[in-house]
C-alpha positions in Angstrom: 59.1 7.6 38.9 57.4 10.9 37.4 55.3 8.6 35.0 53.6 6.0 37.4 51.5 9.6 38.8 51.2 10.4 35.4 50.1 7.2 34.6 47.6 7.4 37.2 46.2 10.7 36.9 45.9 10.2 33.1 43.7 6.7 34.2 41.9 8.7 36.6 41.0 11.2 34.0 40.0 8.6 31.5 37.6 6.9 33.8 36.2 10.0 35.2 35.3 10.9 31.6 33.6 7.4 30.9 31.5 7.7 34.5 30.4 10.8 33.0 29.3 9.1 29.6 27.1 6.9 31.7 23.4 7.7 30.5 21.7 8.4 33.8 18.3 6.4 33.2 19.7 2.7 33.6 16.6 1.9 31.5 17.9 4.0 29.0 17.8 1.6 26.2 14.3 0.4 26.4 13.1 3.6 26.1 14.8 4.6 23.4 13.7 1.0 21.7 9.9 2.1 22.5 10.7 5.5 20.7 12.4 3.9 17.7 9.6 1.4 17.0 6.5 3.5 17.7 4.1 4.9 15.1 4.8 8.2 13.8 2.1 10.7 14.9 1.1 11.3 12.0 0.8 7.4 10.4 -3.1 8.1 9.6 -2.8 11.1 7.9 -0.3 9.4 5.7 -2.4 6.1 5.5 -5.2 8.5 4.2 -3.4 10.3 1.3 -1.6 6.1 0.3 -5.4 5.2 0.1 -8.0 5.6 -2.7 -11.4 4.4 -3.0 -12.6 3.1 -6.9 -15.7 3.2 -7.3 -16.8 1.3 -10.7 -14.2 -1.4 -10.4 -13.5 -4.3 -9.0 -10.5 -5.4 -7.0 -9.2 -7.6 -9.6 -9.2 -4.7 -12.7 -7.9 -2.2 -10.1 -4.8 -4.5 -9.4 -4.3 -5.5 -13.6 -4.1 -1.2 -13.9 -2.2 -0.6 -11.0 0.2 -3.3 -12.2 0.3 -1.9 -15.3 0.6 1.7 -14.3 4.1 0.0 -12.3 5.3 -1.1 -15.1 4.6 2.2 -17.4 6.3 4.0 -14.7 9.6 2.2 -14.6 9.3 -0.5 -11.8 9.8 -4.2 -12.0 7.3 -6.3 -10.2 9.4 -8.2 -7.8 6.5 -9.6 -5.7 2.9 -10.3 -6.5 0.3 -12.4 -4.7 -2.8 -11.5 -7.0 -5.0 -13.5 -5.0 -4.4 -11.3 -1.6 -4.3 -8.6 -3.4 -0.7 -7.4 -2.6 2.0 -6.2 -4.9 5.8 -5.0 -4.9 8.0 -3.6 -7.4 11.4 -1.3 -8.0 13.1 0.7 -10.0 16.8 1.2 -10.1 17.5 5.1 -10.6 21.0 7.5 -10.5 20.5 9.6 -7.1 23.9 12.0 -8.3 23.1 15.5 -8.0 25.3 17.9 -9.2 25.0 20.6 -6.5 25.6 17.8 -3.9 28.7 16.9 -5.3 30.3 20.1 -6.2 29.8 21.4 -2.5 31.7 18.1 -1.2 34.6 18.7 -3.5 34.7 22.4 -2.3 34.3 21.5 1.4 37.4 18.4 1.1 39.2 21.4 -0.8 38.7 23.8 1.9 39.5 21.5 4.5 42.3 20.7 2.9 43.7 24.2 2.9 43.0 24.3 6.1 45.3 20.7 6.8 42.2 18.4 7.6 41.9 15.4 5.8 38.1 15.4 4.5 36.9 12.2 2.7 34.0 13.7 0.6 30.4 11.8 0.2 27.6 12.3 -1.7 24.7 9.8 -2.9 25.1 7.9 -5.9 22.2 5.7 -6.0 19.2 4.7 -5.2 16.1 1.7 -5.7 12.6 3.4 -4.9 10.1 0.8 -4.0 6.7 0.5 -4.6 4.3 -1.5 -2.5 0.2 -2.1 -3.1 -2.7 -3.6 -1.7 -6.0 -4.0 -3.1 -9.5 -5.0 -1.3 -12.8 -5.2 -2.0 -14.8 -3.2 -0.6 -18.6 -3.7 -1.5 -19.4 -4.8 -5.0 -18.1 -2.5 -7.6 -16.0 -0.6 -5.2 -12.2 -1.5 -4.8 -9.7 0.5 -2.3 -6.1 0.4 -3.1 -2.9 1.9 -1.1 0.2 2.5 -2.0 3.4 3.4 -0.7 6.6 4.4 -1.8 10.1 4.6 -0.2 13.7 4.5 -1.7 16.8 3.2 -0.3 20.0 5.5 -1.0 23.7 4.5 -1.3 26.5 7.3 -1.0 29.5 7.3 -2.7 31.3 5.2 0.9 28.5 2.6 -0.3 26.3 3.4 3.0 22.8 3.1 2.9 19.5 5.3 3.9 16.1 4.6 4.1 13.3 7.3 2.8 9.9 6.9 2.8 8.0 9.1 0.4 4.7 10.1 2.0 4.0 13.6 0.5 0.7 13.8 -1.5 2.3 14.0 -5.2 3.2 9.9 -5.1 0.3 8.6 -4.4 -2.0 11.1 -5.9 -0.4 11.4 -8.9 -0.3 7.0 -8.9 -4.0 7.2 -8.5 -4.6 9.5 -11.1 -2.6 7.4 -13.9 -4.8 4.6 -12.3 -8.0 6.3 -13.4 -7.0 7.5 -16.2 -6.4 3.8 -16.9 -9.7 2.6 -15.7 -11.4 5.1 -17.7 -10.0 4.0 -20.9 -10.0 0.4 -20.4 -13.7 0.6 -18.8 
């Protein structure tokens, strides 16, 4: 008979800890929804340094040398609809870094001095993505943007998203872009 009150205290226990787990806001999940899919503060800032004006050029010889550029770069165009002036490629790269690797190893053997069984992950892969849209913008003026992200697999074969928004992407894109127009021009 000692076990039924154990029984029931242990239940008791149990279900006060899952009352407390109860978020307090009932409308908890929308907000966290609205928070997940709004802009990030600072989306024209990184708009800005994705964007470059050609002057020069038109829309059509800005897309053959950004194409081009792609394509010197590493990337396979996967998508291209000229006539919108939209393009996608990717490139398949190794994401193992040594450092990152060695410190898992060292933690799963420390942890395992220690009698905790540690299952060690580090990245392995990755696809970086390239997308780019061209416009006209008067005559002899194009505009083109482009933005970069890459999608990395660990060594569990999980997945991340990354977009790559600091200046050296895009700028140093654009500048292998003129460099091409100034040549070919």
């Amino acid at each position: 008979m000692a076990t039924a009150p154990r029984r029931l205290a242990t239940l008791l226990a149990i279900a006060g800890m899952l009352a407390a787990c109860q978020p307090p806001d009932p409308d908890w999940a929308n907000k966290a929804a609205l928070r997940i899919g709004a802009p990030r503060t600072n989306a024209a800032e990184v708009r800005e340094r994705q964007t470059a004006r050609f002057p020069d050029t038109t829309e059509e010889r800005l897309l053959v040398e950004a194409t081009q550029v792609l394509q010197d770069l590493g990337f396979t165009i996967e998508e291209s609809a000229t006539r919108y002036g939209v393009l996608a490629g990717s490139k398949d790269r190794d994401a193992t870094e040594a450092g990152q690797v060695a410190g898992q190893v060292a933690l799963t053997i420390g942890l395992a001095l220690l009698g905790v069984s540690y299952q060690p992950v580090w990245d392995t892969d990755q696809v970086i993505r390239a997308t780019l849209t061209t416009r006209q913008r008067v005559p002899k003026e194009a505009i083109l943007r482009i933005s970069f992200e890459r999608i990395v697999t660990n060594s569990q074969g999980a997945s991340r998203a990354e977009e790559l928004t600091a200046a050296e992407f895009s700028g140093g894109f654009f500048d292998k872009v003129r460099a091409g127009l100034a040549r070919g021009g």
